[in-house]
Wavefront OBJ file of the C-alpha trace (Angstrom):
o trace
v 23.874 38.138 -44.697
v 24.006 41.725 -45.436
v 25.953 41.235 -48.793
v 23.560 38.581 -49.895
v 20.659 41.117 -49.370
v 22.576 43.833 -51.310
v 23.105 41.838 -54.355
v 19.486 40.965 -54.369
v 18.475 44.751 -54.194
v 20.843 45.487 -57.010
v 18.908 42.415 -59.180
v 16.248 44.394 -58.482
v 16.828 47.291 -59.205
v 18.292 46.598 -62.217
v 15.042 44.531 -63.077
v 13.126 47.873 -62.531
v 15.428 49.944 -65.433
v 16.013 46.946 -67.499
v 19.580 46.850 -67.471
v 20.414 43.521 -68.793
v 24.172 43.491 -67.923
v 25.319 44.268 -64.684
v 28.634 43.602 -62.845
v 30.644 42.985 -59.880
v 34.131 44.413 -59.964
v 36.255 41.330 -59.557
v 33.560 39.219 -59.470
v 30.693 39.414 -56.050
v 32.091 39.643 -52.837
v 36.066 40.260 -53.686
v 35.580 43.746 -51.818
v 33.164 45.474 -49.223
v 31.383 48.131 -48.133
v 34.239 50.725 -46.549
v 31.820 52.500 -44.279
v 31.750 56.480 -44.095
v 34.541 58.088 -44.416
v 36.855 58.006 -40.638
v 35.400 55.088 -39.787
v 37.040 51.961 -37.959
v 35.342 50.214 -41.239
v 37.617 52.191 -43.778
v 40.431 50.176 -42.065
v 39.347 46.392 -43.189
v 41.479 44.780 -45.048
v 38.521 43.815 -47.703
v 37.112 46.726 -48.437
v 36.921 48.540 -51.267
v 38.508 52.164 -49.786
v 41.782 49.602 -48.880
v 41.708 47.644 -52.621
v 45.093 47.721 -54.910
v 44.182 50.146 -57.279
v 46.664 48.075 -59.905
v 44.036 45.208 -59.273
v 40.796 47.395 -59.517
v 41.878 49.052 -62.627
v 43.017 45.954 -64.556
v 39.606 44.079 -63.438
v 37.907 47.452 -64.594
v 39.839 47.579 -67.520
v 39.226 44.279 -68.630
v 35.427 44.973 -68.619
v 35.493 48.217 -70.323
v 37.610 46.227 -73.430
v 34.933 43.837 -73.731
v 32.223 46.024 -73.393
v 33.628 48.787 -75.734
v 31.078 51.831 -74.016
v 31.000 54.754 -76.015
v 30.353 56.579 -72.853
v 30.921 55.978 -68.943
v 29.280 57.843 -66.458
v 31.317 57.758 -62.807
v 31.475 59.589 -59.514
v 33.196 62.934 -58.970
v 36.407 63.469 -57.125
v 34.901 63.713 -53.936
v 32.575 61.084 -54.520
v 29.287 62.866 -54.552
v 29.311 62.756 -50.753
v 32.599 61.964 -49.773
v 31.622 57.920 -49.201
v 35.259 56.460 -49.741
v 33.555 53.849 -51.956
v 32.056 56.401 -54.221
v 35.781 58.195 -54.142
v 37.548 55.021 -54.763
v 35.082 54.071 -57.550
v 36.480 57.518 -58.865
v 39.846 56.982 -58.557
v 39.217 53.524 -60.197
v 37.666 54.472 -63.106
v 39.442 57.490 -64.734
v 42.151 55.297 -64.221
v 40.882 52.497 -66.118
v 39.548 54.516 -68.642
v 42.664 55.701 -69.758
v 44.528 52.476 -69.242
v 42.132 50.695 -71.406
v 42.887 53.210 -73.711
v 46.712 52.475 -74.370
v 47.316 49.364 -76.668
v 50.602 48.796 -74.127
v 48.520 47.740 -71.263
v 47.866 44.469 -70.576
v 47.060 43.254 -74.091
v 45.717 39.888 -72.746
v 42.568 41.538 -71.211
v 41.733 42.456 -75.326
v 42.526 45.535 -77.589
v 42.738 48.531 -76.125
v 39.420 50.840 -76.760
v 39.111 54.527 -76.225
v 35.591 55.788 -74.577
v 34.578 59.167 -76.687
v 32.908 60.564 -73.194
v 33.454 60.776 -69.498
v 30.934 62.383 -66.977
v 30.457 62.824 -63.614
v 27.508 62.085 -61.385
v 26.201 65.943 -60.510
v 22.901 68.268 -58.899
v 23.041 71.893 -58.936
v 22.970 73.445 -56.091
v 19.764 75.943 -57.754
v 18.064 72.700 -57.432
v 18.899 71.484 -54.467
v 17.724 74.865 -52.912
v 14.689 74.595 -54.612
v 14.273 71.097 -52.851
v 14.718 73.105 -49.372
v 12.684 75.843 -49.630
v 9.838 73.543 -50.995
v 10.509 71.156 -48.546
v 10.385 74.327 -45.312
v 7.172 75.913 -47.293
v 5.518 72.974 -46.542
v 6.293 72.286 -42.928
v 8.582 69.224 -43.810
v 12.119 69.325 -42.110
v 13.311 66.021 -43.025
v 15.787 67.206 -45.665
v 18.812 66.769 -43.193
v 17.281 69.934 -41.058
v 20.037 72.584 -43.423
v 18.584 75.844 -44.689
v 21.013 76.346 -47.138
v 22.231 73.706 -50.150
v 25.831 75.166 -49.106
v 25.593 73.199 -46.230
v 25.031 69.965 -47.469
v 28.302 67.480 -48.469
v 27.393 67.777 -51.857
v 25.667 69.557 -54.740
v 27.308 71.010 -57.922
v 27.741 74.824 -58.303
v 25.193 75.348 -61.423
v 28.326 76.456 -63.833
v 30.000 73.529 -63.704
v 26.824 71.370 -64.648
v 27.330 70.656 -68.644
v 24.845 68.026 -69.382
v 21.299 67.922 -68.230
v 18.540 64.870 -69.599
v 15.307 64.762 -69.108
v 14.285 61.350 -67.764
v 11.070 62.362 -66.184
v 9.090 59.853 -68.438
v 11.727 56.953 -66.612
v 10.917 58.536 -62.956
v 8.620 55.936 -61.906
v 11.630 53.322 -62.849
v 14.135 55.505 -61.080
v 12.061 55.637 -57.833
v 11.426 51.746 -58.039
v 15.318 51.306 -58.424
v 15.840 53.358 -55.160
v 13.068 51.903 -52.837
v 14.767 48.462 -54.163
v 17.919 49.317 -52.440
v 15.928 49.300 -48.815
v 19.130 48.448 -46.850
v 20.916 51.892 -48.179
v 18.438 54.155 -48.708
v 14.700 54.256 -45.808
v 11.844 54.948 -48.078
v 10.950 57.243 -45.697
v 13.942 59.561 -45.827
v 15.010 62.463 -47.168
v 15.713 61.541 -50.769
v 12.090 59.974 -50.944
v 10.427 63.401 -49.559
v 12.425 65.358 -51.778
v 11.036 63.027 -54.582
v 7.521 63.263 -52.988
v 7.094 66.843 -52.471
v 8.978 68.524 -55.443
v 8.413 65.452 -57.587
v 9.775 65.645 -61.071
v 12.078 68.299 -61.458
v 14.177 67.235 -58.794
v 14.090 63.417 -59.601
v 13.452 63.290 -62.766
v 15.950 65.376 -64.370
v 19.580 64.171 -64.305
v 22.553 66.388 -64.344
v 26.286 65.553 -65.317
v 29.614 67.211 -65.567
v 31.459 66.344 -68.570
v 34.911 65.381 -67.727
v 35.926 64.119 -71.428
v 36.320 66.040 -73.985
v 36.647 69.190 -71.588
v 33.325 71.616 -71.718
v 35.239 75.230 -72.101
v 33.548 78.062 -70.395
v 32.040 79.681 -73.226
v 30.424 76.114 -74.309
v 29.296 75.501 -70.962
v 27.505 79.037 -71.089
v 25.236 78.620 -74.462
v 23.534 76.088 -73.375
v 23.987 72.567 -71.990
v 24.174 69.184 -73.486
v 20.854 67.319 -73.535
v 21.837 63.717 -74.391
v 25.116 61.913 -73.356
v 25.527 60.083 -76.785
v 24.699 63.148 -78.723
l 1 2 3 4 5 6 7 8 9 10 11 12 13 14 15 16 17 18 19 20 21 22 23 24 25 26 27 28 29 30 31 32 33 34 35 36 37 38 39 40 41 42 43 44 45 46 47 48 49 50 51 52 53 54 55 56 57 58 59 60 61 62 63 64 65 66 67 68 69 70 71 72 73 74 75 76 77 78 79 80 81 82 83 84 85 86 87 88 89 90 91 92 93 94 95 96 97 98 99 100 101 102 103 104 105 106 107 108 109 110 111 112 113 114 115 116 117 118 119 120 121 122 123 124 125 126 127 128 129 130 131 132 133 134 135 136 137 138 139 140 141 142 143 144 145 146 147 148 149 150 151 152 153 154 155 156 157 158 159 160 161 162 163 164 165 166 167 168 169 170 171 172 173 174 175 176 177 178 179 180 181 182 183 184 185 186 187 188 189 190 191 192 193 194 195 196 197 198 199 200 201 202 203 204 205 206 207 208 209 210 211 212 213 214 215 216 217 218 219 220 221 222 223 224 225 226 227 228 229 230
């Protein structure tokens, strides 16, 4: 089954970063995949885009207590790409994060605990462009056949990216955690040639917005963050 397969790419690809700890919200299976976004899929009953969000959050919150993360990185609003998964993992989250927060909810799930940071998933656009033009300099047109990164459903416009890290000593991990995931993402697809053809920069560098504690403009302008536990 196609769940069965999943689960075994995420093993794997955790294997391939070493994370040691990973989860299933509500334990595997209790939702599904909700297709893209205004499909018949978003509709089922079991998936995830149709979940209680009381239920979500308190499962949510219950990890995040026992866990205790100083910081938890999430999707944006719009879910990086709009996938109602990604949005509802969103939606899910902040909540949590602030419900865990407040010694008033649900005290059985364990004390409450306050995360000191809060970022979302993000690429600048610059970069993104840079990907394209590469990408059309070299006769490749595989990057969803768009000229410009405004057309694509997503990308970050570059002054709202706070945090950038350089992980390009981890790409090789990264890229083996992708490939892992065969049944989401075709190794020879667009992500892949982007990592391919303009290699580290693109791949190897990841971006964030900093949701919590608020980056003000003038921060954002001197210079941005470098490490999210700094």
């Amino acid at each position: 089954a196609l769940g069965q397969r999943r689960t075994g790419e995420l093993a794997a690809a955790c294997e391939a970063l070493r994370v040691t700890d990973h989860r299933f919200l509500g334990g595997p299976g209790r939702w599904r995949d909700s297709g893209m976004m205004g499909t018949p899929q978003n509709d089922r009953p079991e998936c995830f885009w149709q979940a209680d969000l009381d239920e979500a959050v308190r499962e949510l919150v219950s990890v995040l207590r026992e866990v205790r993360p100083q910081v938890v990185v999430t999707y944006d609003s719009n879910g990086g790409y709009g996938h109602p998964d990604h949005v509802q993992a969103h939606r899910v989250t902040v909540a949590a994060v602030d419900a865990a927060a407040d010694p008033a909810y649900a005290p059985e799930l364990g004390e409450s605990w306050t995360t000191e940071k809060l970022y979302w998933t993000a690429i600048p656009k610059s970069v993104l462009q840079a990907g394209i033009d590469h990408l059309k300099q070299t006769g490749d047109s595989t990057f969803f056949g768009v000229d410009s990164a405004d057309d694509l459903p997503f990308g970050n416009p570059d002054d709202e990216v706070t945090t950038e890290v350089d992980a390009r000593d981890h790409l090789d991990r990264k890229v083996a955690a992708m490939r892992a995931h065969a049944t989401q993402i075709a190794v020879d697809g667009p992500f892949f040639a982007l990592s391919d053809n303009v290699g580290q920069q693109a791949m190897g560098v990841e971006y964030f917005v900093r949701a919590r504690p608020d980056a003000d403009i003038a921060e954002r302008d001197r210079v941005r963050e470098s490490d999210l536990f700094a």
